[in-house]
C-alpha positions in Angstrom: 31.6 89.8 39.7 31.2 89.8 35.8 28.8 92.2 34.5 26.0 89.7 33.4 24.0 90.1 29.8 20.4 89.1 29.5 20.2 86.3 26.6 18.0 88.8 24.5 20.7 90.6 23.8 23.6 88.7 24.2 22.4 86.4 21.2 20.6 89.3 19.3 21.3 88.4 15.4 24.4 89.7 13.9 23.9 88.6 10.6 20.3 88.0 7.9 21.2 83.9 8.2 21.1 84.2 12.6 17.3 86.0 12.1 15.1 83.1 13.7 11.7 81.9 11.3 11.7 85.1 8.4 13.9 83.2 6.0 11.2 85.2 3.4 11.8 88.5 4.8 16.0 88.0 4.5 16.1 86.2 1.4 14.2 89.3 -0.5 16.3 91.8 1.6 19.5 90.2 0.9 18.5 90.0 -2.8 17.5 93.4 -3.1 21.3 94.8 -1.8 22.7 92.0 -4.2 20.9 93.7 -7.3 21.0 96.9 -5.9 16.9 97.4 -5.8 16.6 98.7 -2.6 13.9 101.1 -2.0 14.2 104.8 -0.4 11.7 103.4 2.5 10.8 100.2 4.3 8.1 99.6 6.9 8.7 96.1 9.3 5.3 95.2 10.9 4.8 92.5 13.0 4.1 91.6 17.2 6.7 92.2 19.5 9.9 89.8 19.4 10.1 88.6 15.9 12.8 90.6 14.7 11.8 93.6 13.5 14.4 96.3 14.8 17.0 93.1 15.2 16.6 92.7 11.1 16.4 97.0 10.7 20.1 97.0 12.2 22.0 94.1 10.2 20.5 95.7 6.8 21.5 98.6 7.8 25.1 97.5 8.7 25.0 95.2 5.4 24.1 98.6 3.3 27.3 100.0 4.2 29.6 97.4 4.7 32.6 97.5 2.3 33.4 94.2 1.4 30.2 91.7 2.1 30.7 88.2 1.6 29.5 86.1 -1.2 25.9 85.0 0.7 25.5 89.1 1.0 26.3 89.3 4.6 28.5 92.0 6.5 31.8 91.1 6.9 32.5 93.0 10.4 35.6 93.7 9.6 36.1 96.9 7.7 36.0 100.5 9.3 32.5 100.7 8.9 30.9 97.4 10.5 33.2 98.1 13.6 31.9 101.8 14.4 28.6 99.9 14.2 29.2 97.2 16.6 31.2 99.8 18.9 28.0 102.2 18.4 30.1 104.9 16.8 28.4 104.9 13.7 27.5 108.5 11.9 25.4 106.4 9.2 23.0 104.8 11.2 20.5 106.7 13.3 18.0 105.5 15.3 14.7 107.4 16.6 12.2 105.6 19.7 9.3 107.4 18.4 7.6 106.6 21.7 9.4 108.9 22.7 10.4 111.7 20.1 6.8 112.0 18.3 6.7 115.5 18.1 7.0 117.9 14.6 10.2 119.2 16.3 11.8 116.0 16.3 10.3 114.9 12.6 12.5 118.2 11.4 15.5 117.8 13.4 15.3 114.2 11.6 14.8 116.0 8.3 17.6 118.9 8.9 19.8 115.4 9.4 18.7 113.9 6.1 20.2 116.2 4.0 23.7 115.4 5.5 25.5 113.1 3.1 27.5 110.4 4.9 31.4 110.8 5.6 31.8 106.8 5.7 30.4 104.4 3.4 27.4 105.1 0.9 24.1 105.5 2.7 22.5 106.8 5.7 20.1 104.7 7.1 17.2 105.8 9.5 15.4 103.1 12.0 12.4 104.7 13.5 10.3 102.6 15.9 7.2 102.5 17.0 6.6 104.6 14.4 2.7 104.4 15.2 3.4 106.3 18.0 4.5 109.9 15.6 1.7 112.8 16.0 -0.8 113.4 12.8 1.2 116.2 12.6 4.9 114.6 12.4 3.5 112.6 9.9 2.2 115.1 7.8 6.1 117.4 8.3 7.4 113.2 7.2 5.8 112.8 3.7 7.4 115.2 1.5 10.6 113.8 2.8 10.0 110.1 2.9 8.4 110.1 -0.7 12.2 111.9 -2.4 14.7 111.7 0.2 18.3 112.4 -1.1 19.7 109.3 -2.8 22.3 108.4 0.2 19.4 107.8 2.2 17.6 104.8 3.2 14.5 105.1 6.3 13.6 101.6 7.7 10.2 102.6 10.2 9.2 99.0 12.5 5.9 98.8 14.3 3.3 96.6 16.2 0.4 98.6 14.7 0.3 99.0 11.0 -3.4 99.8 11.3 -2.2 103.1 12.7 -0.2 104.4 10.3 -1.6 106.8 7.5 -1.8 105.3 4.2 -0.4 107.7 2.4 2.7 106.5 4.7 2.0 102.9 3.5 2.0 104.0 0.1 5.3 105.2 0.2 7.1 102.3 1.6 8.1 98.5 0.8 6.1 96.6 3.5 6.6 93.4 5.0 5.0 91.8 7.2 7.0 89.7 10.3 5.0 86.6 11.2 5.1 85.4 14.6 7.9 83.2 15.2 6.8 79.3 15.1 7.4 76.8 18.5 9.6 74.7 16.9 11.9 77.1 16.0 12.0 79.0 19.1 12.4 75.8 20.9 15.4 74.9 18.6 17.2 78.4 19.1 16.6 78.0 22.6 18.7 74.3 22.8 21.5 76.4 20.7 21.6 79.0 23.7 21.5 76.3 26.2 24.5 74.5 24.5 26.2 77.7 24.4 25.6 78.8 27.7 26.6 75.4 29.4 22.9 74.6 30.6 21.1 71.3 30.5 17.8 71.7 29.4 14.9 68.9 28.7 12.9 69.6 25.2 10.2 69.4 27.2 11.7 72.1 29.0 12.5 74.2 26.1 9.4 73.4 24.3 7.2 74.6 26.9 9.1 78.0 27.0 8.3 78.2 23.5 4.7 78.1 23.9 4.5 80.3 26.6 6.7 83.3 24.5 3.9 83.2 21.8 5.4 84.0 19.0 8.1 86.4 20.8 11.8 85.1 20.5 12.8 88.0 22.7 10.1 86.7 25.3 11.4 83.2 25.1 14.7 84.5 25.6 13.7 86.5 28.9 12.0 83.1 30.2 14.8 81.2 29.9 17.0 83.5 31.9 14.6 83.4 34.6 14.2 79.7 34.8 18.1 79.5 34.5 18.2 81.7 37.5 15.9 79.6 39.5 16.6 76.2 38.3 20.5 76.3 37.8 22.4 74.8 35.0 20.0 71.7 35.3 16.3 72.8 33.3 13.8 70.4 33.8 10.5 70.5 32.6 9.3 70.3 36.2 11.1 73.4 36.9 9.5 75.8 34.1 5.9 74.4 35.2 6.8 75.6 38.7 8.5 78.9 38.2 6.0 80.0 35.3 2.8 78.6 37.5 1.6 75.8 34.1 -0.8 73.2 34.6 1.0 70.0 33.6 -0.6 68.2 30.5 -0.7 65.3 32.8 -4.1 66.6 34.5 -5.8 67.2 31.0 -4.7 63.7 30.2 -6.4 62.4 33.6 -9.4 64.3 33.2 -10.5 63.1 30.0 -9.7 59.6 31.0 -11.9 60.3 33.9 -15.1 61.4 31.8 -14.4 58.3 29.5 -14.6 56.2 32.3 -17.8 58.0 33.6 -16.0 58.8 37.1 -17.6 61.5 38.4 -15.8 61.9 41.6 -12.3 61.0 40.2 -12.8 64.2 37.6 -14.2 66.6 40.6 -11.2 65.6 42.9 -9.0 66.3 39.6 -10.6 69.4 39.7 -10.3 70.4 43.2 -6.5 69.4 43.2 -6.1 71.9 40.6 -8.0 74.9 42.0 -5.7 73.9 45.7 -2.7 74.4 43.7 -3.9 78.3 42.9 -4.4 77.6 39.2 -6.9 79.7 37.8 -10.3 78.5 37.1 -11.4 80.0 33.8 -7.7 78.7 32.3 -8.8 75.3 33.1 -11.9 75.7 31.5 -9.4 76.8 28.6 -6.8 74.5 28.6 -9.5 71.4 28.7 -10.9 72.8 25.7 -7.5 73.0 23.8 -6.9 69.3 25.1 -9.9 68.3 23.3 -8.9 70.3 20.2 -6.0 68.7 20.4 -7.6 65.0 20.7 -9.5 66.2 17.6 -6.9 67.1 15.3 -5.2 63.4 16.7 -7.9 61.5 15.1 -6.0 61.6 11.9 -2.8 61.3 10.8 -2.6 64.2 8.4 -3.8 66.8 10.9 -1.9 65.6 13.7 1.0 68.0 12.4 -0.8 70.6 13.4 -0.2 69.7 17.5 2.7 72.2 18.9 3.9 69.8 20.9 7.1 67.5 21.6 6.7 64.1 19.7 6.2 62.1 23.5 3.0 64.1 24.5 1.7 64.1 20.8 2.3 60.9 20.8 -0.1 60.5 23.8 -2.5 62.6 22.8 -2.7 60.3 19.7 -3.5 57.6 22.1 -5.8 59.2 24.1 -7.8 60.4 20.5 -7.8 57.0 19.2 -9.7 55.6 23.0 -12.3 58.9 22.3 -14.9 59.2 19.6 -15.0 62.2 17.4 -18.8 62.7 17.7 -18.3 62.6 21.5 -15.5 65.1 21.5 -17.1 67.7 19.5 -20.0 67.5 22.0 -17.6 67.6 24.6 -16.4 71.1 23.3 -19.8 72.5 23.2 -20.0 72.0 26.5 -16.8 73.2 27.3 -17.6 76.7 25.0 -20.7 77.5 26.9 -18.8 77.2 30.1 -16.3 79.2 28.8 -18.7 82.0 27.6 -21.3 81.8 30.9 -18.0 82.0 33.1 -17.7 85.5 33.9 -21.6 86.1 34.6 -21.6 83.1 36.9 -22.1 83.5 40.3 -20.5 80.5 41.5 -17.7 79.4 38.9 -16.9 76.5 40.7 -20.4 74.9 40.4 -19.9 75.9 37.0 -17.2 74.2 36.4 -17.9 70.8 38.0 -21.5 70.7 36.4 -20.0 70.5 33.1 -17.5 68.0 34.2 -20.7 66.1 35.0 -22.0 66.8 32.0 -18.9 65.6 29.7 -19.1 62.0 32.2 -22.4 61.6 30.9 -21.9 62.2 27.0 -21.7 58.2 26.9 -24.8 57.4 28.8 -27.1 59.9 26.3 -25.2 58.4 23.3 -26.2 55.0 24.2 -30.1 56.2 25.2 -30.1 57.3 21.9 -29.4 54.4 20.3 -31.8 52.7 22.6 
């Protein structure tokens, strides 16, 4: 049986142009090793997934490559890309301060420093989770990471950047990874499919996306799963079973429902959903981002903003334009008091189908009004 690699790291980035949604990020990293303005120190915040150690390790590896290409990208060739792919590599050191937060492994990292490398020009220093270094392994850090010898380059990556010192901050080049966008995910995802011999619906793909939030790495780990279960056929079907996702198709009904004023069709809606173990506060959720959704669809400008395959927001353009806007602001309000009185509520259900009730009505008190 062949040894089998997770997608995460199977397609982990090689190279600044493969790093998915921080073409900002690259492009200034790449420039800096093209005019040789690279700082002594440089701190990579951002959530989980979107690159941070993945984009530590190719600048690294570009550093000391000897003969980058023209776009100032390694060439993984020469002696020194290879002992980094085969993990051999004396100018690249890597530190899980998770793990090795103590003073005792700050100096061991300093007693290193001062080693000037055998291959190549620098030595380059990934530290993760950097947050996680004692007050006083940061204090035993500064002296060091403010004049460190000229071959050497510290690259720290973290979730938390509100718990690093600032006089940390001050002495690094920060940037800031943003959190990767659907579309792209969804698009890197279809190249892995292709790859991997899988036949996937956008829908699919697209749903996986949303569900990663933001986290590549996540969506990556999804897809495996679903792979797993599904086969090489991935429908959109099979990721709203295996990851447990109310279909859009419900949120669609209801809404047609409490346009229609049909107050049993909505509550047997509901109780269908609650039978199929979906959770009740989510609902209350999801129903509210429908009608944010049906908002933002009421024109044309803002219906860009919808994360969403160009079928369903294509619908929910449809369903906006059969929905007044005064009606479904009122609709939310509802929908945001349910949301907020949920956990003190005794009987959620109730809860629940009262302000279905309630948004089947919103037609009946706009027309008393005008009465």
């Amino acid at each position: 049986m062949s040894e089998f690699v997770v997608s995460a790291r199977k397609y982990r980035p090689q190279t600044f142009d493969t790093v998915v949604g921080q073409q900002a990020i690259t492009g200034t990293l790449k420039n800096a090793i093209k005019n040789a303005h690279l700082a002594q120190a440089f701190l990579f915040c951002g959530s989980r997934g979107v690159g941070k150690t993945t984009t530590a390790r190719i600048l690294a590896k570009t550093i000391n490559c000897f003969e980058p290409t023209s776009a100032i990208e390694a060439c993984d060739k020469c002696d020194s890309c290879i002992s980094f792919h085969t993990g051999n590599s004396l100018n690249i050191y890597e530190l899980d301060a998770a793990s090795n937060n103590s003073v005792d492994d700050i100096r061991n990292l300093i007693d290193q420093v001062r080693i000037a490398p055998q291959l190549g020009t620098h030595k380059v220093y990934i530290i993760d989770e950097v947050h996680m270094l004692s007050s006083n392994a940061f204090n035993a850090f500064l002296k060091t990471l403010e004049e460190p010898p000229k071959h050497a380059i510290f690259i720290l990556a973290t979730t938390e950047k509100h718990k690093i010192i600032p006089t940390i901050l001050s002495r690094c080049q920060i940037f800031d990874f943003q959190r990767i966008r659907v579309k792209d995910i969804a698009d890197h995802l279809a190249t892995v499919a292709s790859k991997e011999g899988v036949s996937a619906d956008p829908e699919a793909l697209h749903q996986i996306a949303l569900k990663a939030d933001g986290a590549l790495r996540d969506a990556l780990s999804i897809f495996d799963q679903i792979v797993t279960f599904a086969g090489n056929t991935l429908t959109y079907n099979d990721v709203l079973a295996n990851l447990h996702i109310l279909d859009y198709e419900y949120y669609f009904k209801i809404i047609h429902a409490t346009e229609s004023e049909d107050i049993p069709t909505s509550l047997l809606i509901l109780n269908e959903i609650l039978e199929l173990g979906f959770d009740a506060h989510q609902f209350v959720i999801g129903l509210a981002e429908h009608l944010r959704n049906l908002l933002v669809c009421k024109d044309e400008k803002t219906a860009n903003l919808l994360e969403v395959p160009d079928t369903i927001k294509q619908r929910y353009i449809e369903q906006a334009n059969q929905v007044h806007g005064n009606r479904l602001l009122r609709a939310l309000n509802v929908l945001s008091k349910t949301d907020v009185d949920f956990k003190a509520s005794k009987n959620k259900r109730l809860l629940i189908e009262v302000a279905l009730m309630q948004l089947c009505s919103l037609k009946q008190e706009e027309e008393k009004k005008k009465a």
